[in-house]
C-alpha positions as CSV (number, residue, x, y, z in Angstrom):
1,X,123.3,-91.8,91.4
2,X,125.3,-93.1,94.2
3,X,126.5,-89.9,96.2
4,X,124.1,-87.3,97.0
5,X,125.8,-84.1,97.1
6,X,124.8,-82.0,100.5
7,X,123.6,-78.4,100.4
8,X,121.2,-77.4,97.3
9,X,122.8,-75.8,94.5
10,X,123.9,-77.1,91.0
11,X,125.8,-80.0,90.7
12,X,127.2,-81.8,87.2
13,X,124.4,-84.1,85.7
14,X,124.9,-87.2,88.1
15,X,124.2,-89.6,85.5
16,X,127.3,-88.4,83.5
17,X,125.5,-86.7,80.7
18,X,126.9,-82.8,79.9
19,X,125.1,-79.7,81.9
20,X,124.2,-78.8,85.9
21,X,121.1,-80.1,87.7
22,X,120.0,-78.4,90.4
23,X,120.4,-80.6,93.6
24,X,117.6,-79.4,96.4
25,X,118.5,-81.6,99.5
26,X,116.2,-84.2,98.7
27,X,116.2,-84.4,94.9
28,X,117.6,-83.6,91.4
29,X,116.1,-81.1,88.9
30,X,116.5,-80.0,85.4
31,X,115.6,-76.4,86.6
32,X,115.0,-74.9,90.1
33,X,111.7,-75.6,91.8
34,X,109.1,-72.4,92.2
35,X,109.7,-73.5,96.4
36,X,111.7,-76.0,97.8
37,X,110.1,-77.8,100.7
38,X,111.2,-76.9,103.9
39,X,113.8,-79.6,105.9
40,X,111.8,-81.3,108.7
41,X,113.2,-80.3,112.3
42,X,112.4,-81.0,115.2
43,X,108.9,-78.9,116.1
44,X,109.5,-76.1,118.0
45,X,107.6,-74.2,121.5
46,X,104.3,-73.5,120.7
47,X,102.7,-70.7,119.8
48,X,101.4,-68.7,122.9
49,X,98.0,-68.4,123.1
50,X,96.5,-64.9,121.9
51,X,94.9,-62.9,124.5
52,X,91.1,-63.3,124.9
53,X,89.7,-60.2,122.7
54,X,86.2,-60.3,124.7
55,X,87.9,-58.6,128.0
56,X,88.9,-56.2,125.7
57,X,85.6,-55.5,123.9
58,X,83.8,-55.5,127.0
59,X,86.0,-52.6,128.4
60,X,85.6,-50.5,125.1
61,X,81.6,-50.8,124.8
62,X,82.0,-49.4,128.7
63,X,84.0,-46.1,127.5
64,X,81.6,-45.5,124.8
65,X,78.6,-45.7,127.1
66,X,80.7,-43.9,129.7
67,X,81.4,-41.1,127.1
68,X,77.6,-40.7,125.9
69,X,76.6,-40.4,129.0
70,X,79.0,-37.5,129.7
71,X,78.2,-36.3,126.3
72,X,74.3,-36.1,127.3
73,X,74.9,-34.4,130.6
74,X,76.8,-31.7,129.1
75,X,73.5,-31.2,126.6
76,X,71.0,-30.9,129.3
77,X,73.1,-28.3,131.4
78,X,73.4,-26.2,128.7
79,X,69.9,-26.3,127.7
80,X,69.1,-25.9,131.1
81,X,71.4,-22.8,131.7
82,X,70.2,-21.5,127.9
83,X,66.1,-21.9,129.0
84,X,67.0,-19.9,131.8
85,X,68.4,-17.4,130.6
86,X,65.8,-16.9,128.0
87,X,63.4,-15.9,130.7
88,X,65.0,-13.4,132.4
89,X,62.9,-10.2,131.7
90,X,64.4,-8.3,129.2
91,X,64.8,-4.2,129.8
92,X,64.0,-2.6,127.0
93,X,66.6,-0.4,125.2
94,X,66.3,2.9,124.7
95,X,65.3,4.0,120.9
96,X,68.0,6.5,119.2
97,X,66.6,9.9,118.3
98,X,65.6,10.3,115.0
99,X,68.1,12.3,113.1
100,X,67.0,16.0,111.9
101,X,67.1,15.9,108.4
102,X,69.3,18.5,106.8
103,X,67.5,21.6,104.9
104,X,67.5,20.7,101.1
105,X,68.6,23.7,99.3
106,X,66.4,25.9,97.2
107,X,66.7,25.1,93.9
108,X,69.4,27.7,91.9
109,X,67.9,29.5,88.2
110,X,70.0,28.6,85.7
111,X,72.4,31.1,84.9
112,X,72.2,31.6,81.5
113,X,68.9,31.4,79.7
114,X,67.8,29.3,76.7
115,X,66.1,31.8,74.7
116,X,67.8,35.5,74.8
117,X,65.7,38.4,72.7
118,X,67.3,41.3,70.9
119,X,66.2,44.7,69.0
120,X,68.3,44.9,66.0
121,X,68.9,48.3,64.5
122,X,65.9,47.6,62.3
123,X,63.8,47.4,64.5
124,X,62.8,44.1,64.3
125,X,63.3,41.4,67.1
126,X,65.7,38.4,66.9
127,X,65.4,35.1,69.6
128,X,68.9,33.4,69.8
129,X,69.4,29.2,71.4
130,X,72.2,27.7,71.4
131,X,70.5,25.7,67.9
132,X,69.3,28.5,65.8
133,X,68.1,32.5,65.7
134,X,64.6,33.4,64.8
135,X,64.1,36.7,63.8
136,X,60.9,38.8,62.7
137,X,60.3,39.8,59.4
138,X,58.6,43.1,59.8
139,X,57.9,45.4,62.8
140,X,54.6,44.9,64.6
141,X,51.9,47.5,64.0
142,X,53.9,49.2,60.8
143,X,51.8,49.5,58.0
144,X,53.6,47.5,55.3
145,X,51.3,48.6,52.4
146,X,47.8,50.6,52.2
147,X,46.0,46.5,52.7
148,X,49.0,45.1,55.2
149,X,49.9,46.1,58.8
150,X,52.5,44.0,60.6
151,X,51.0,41.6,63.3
152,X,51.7,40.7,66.2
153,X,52.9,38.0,66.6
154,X,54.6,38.6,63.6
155,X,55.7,36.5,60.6
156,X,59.4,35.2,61.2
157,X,62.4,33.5,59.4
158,X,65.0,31.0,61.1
159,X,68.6,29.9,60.1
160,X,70.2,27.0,62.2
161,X,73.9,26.4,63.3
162,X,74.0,24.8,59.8
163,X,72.9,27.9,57.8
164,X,69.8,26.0,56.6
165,X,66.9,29.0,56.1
166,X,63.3,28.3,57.2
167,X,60.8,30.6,55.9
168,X,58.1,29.3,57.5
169,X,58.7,28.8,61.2
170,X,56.0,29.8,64.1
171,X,54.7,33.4,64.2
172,X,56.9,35.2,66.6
173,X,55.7,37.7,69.2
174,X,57.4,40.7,71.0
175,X,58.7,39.6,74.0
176,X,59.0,41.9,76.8
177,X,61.9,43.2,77.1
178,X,64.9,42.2,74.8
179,X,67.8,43.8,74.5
180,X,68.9,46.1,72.4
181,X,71.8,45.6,70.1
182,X,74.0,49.1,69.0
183,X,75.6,49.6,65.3
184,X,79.4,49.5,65.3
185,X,79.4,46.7,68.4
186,X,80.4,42.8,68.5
187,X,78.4,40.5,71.1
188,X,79.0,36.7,71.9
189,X,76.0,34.7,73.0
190,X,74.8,30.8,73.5
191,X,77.8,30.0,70.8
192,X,76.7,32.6,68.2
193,X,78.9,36.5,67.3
194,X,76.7,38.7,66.6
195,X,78.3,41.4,64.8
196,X,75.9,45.2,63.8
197,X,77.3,47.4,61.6
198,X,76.2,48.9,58.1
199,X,72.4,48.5,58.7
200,X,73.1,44.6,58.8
201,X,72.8,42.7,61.9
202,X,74.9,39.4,61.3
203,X,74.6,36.3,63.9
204,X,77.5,33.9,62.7
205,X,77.8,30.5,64.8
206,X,81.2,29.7,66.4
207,X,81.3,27.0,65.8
208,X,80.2,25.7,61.8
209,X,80.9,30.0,60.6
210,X,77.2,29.3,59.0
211,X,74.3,32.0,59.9
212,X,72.0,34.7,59.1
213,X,72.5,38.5,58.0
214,X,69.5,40.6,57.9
215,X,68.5,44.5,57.5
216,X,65.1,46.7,57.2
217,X,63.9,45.5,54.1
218,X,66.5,41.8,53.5
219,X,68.1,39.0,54.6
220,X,70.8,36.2,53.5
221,X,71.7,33.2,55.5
222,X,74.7,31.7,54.7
Protein backbone atom coordinates (compact mmCIF):
# COMPACT_ATOMS: atom_id res chain seq x y z
CA UNK A 1 0.00 0.00 0.00
CA UNK A 2 1.89 3.05 -1.02
CA UNK A 3 -0.84 5.70 -1.86
CA UNK A 4 -3.63 6.26 0.37
CA UNK A 5 -6.55 7.31 -1.43
CA UNK A 6 -8.24 10.63 0.30
CA UNK A 7 -11.96 10.72 1.06
CA UNK A 8 -13.66 7.27 2.41
CA UNK A 9 -15.40 5.36 -0.05
CA UNK A 10 -14.41 2.08 -2.02
CA UNK A 11 -11.38 1.85 -3.64
CA UNK A 12 -9.87 -1.38 -5.75
CA UNK A 13 -8.12 -3.93 -3.31
CA UNK A 14 -4.67 -2.00 -2.78
CA UNK A 15 -2.74 -5.02 -2.67
CA UNK A 16 -3.80 -5.96 -6.25
CA UNK A 17 -6.00 -8.78 -5.45
CA UNK A 18 -9.75 -8.59 -7.40
CA UNK A 19 -12.84 -6.71 -5.45
CA UNK A 20 -13.31 -2.97 -3.54
CA UNK A 21 -12.24 -2.22 0.05
CA UNK A 22 -13.66 0.30 1.75
CA UNK A 23 -11.13 3.14 2.42
CA UNK A 24 -12.24 5.23 5.77
CA UNK A 25 -9.62 8.03 5.90
CA UNK A 26 -7.51 6.31 8.19
CA UNK A 27 -7.69 2.66 7.11
CA UNK A 28 -8.82 -0.25 4.77
CA UNK A 29 -11.73 -2.64 5.25
CA UNK A 30 -13.23 -5.68 3.77
CA UNK A 31 -16.70 -4.24 4.70
CA UNK A 32 -17.87 -0.75 6.04
CA UNK A 33 -17.31 -0.13 9.73
CA UNK A 34 -20.75 0.09 12.08
CA UNK A 35 -19.08 4.03 12.77
CA UNK A 36 -16.20 5.51 11.43
CA UNK A 37 -14.31 7.58 13.92
CA UNK A 38 -14.67 11.09 13.69
CA UNK A 39 -11.38 13.21 12.09
CA UNK A 40 -9.59 15.15 14.88
CA UNK A 41 -9.99 19.08 14.42
CA UNK A 42 -9.02 21.51 16.12
CA UNK A 43 -11.40 21.82 19.46
CA UNK A 44 -13.94 24.21 19.23
CA UNK A 45 -15.58 27.30 21.79
CA UNK A 46 -16.84 25.76 24.70
CA UNK A 47 -19.89 24.99 25.71
CA UNK A 48 -21.57 27.91 27.65
CA UNK A 49 -22.33 27.26 30.94
CA UNK A 50 -26.13 26.24 31.69
CA UNK A 51 -28.02 28.59 33.75
CA UNK A 52 -28.04 27.94 37.50
CA UNK A 53 -31.53 25.99 37.95
CA UNK A 54 -31.62 26.88 41.85
CA UNK A 55 -32.66 30.78 41.07
CA UNK A 56 -35.15 29.25 39.20
CA UNK A 57 -36.50 26.71 41.84
CA UNK A 58 -36.37 29.18 44.35
CA UNK A 59 -38.77 31.55 42.37
CA UNK A 60 -41.29 28.69 41.71
CA UNK A 61 -41.58 27.24 45.43
CA UNK A 62 -42.42 31.32 46.03
CA UNK A 63 -45.52 31.22 43.49
CA UNK A 64 -46.78 28.11 44.93
CA UNK A 65 -46.73 29.47 48.50
CA UNK A 66 -47.89 32.84 47.02
CA UNK A 67 -50.80 30.92 45.43
CA UNK A 68 -51.90 28.87 48.70
CA UNK A 69 -51.95 31.61 50.46
CA UNK A 70 -54.41 33.33 48.05
CA UNK A 71 -56.13 30.06 47.79
CA UNK A 72 -56.67 29.98 51.84
CA UNK A 73 -57.89 33.57 51.93
CA UNK A 74 -60.39 33.11 49.48
CA UNK A 75 -61.68 29.92 51.97
CA UNK A 76 -61.96 31.81 55.07
CA UNK A 77 -64.00 34.85 53.39
CA UNK A 78 -66.38 32.69 52.11
CA UNK A 79 -66.87 30.77 55.20
CA UNK A 80 -66.92 33.86 56.85
CA UNK A 81 -69.61 35.52 54.58
CA UNK A 82 -71.44 31.81 54.60
CA UNK A 83 -71.45 31.67 58.85
CA UNK A 84 -72.99 34.91 58.59
CA UNK A 85 -75.41 34.55 56.64
CA UNK A 86 -76.57 31.40 58.40
CA UNK A 87 -77.56 33.50 61.28
CA UNK A 88 -79.52 35.97 60.05
CA UNK A 89 -83.11 35.27 61.52
CA UNK A 90 -85.04 33.53 59.26
CA UNK A 91 -88.97 34.85 58.64
CA UNK A 92 -91.02 32.22 58.52
CA UNK A 93 -93.09 31.56 55.35
CA UNK A 94 -96.34 31.51 55.16
CA UNK A 95 -98.07 27.83 54.96
CA UNK A 96 -100.36 27.21 51.70
CA UNK A 97 -104.07 26.59 52.50
CA UNK A 98 -104.99 23.21 52.52
CA UNK A 99 -106.82 22.38 49.35
CA UNK A 100 -110.79 21.51 49.79
CA UNK A 101 -111.09 18.21 48.67
CA UNK A 102 -113.56 17.66 45.96
CA UNK A 103 -117.06 15.82 46.87
CA UNK A 104 -116.66 12.11 45.87
CA UNK A 105 -119.75 11.14 44.07
CA UNK A 106 -122.36 8.91 45.32
CA UNK A 107 -122.04 5.70 44.25
CA UNK A 108 -124.47 4.94 40.87
CA UNK A 109 -126.89 1.28 41.05
CA UNK A 110 -126.05 -0.69 38.49
CA UNK A 111 -128.25 -0.46 35.69
CA UNK A 112 -129.23 -3.66 34.94
CA UNK A 113 -129.71 -6.27 37.61
CA UNK A 114 -128.16 -9.72 38.00
CA UNK A 115 -131.07 -11.71 38.80
CA UNK A 116 -134.49 -10.55 36.89
CA UNK A 117 -137.81 -12.67 38.09
CA UNK A 118 -140.69 -13.54 35.77
CA UNK A 119 -144.44 -15.08 36.03
CA UNK A 120 -144.77 -17.36 33.16
CA UNK A 121 -148.21 -18.16 31.78
CA UNK A 122 -148.22 -21.18 34.18
CA UNK A 123 -147.97 -19.57 36.79
CA UNK A 124 -144.87 -20.53 37.97
CA UNK A 125 -141.82 -18.16 38.51
CA UNK A 126 -138.56 -18.25 36.48
CA UNK A 127 -135.04 -16.26 37.84
CA UNK A 128 -132.92 -15.43 34.62
CA UNK A 129 -128.50 -14.39 34.99
CA UNK A 130 -126.69 -13.90 32.43
CA UNK A 131 -125.32 -17.98 33.26
CA UNK A 132 -128.51 -19.86 33.63
CA UNK A 133 -132.59 -19.67 34.38
CA UNK A 134 -134.09 -21.29 37.36
CA UNK A 135 -137.54 -21.88 37.30
CA UNK A 136 -140.08 -23.43 39.83
CA UNK A 137 -141.61 -26.59 39.38
CA UNK A 138 -145.03 -26.16 40.89
CA UNK A 139 -146.96 -23.07 42.14
CA UNK A 140 -146.68 -22.36 45.84
CA UNK A 141 -149.64 -23.18 48.03
CA UNK A 142 -151.49 -25.44 45.05
CA UNK A 143 -152.38 -28.61 46.26
CA UNK A 144 -150.54 -31.07 43.98
CA UNK A 145 -152.30 -34.21 45.30
CA UNK A 146 -154.75 -35.02 48.40
CA UNK A 147 -150.86 -35.64 50.58
CA UNK A 148 -148.77 -32.76 48.62
CA UNK A 149 -149.23 -28.85 48.60
CA UNK A 150 -146.60 -26.83 46.81
CA UNK A 151 -144.03 -25.06 49.22
CA UNK A 152 -142.73 -22.21 49.42
CA UNK A 153 -139.83 -21.92 48.66
CA UNK A 154 -140.61 -24.28 46.16
CA UNK A 155 -138.76 -27.16 44.48
CA UNK A 156 -136.91 -25.83 41.18
CA UNK A 157 -135.12 -27.02 37.93
CA UNK A 158 -132.07 -25.10 36.22
CA UNK A 159 -130.73 -25.31 32.57
CA UNK A 160 -127.36 -23.27 31.95
CA UNK A 161 -126.14 -21.39 28.69
CA UNK A 162 -125.02 -24.95 27.77
CA UNK A 163 -128.44 -26.60 27.97
CA UNK A 164 -127.14 -28.88 30.80
CA UNK A 165 -130.48 -29.70 33.18
CA UNK A 166 -130.15 -29.64 37.03
CA UNK A 167 -132.94 -31.17 38.79
CA UNK A 168 -131.83 -30.62 41.98
CA UNK A 169 -130.78 -26.98 42.41
CA UNK A 170 -131.76 -24.75 45.72
CA UNK A 171 -135.38 -24.45 46.73
CA UNK A 172 -136.61 -21.29 45.13
CA UNK A 173 -138.92 -18.74 46.74
CA UNK A 174 -141.42 -16.13 45.37
CA UNK A 175 -139.79 -13.15 45.04
CA UNK A 176 -141.68 -9.96 45.28
CA UNK A 177 -142.53 -8.78 42.53
CA UNK A 178 -141.48 -10.34 39.12
CA UNK A 179 -142.64 -9.56 36.07
CA UNK A 180 -145.09 -10.97 34.22
CA UNK A 181 -144.49 -12.46 30.85
CA UNK A 182 -147.79 -12.39 28.19
CA UNK A 183 -148.46 -15.46 25.52
CA UNK A 184 -147.89 -14.48 21.87
CA UNK A 185 -144.77 -11.89 22.99
CA UNK A 186 -140.81 -12.15 22.50
CA UNK A 187 -138.45 -10.61 25.32
CA UNK A 188 -134.50 -10.24 25.25
CA UNK A 189 -132.81 -10.30 28.66
CA UNK A 190 -129.10 -10.70 30.28
CA UNK A 191 -128.21 -12.63 26.72
CA UNK A 192 -131.32 -15.00 26.82
CA UNK A 193 -134.91 -14.65 24.10
CA UNK A 194 -137.45 -15.60 25.87
CA UNK A 195 -140.17 -16.48 23.52
CA UNK A 196 -144.31 -17.50 25.26
CA UNK A 197 -146.57 -18.89 23.06
CA UNK A 198 -148.62 -22.27 22.99
CA UNK A 199 -148.62 -22.74 26.83
CA UNK A 200 -144.71 -23.09 26.53
CA UNK A 201 -142.48 -20.48 27.90
CA UNK A 202 -139.01 -21.02 26.03
CA UNK A 203 -135.73 -19.08 27.35
CA UNK A 204 -133.18 -19.80 24.46
CA UNK A 205 -129.48 -18.28 25.01
CA UNK A 206 -128.09 -15.97 22.34
CA UNK A 207 -125.45 -17.01 22.30
CA UNK A 208 -124.85 -21.26 22.29
CA UNK A 209 -129.09 -21.52 20.93
CA UNK A 210 -129.05 -24.14 24.08
CA UNK A 211 -132.00 -23.62 26.88
CA UNK A 212 -135.12 -24.56 28.61
CA UNK A 213 -138.92 -24.91 27.45
CA UNK A 214 -141.37 -25.48 30.15
CA UNK A 215 -145.33 -25.48 30.63
CA UNK A 216 -148.02 -26.34 33.62
CA UNK A 217 -147.40 -29.82 33.96
CA UNK A 218 -143.48 -30.31 31.69
CA UNK A 219 -140.38 -29.27 30.70
CA UNK A 220 -137.47 -30.04 28.09
CA UNK A 221 -134.07 -28.38 28.07
CA UNK A 222 -132.34 -28.49 25.10
Amino acid sequence: MTNSPGAPDWYPDPTGKPGLMYWDGRQWHADVPAAAPPAEGPPGPPAPAAAPRRRRHTGLVAALFAAVVVLFGIIGITGYLLLKQSHRPQTPAAQPAPAASAPQPAPTSSATPTTLNFTIPSGKICQVTAERVTCQTCIPGHVITNLYTCTDPAPALAVDTQGILDQNPPDMASPPGPRELTSGQTYHVSGWTIVVSGGWTRFINDTTGHGLAIAAQNFDSF
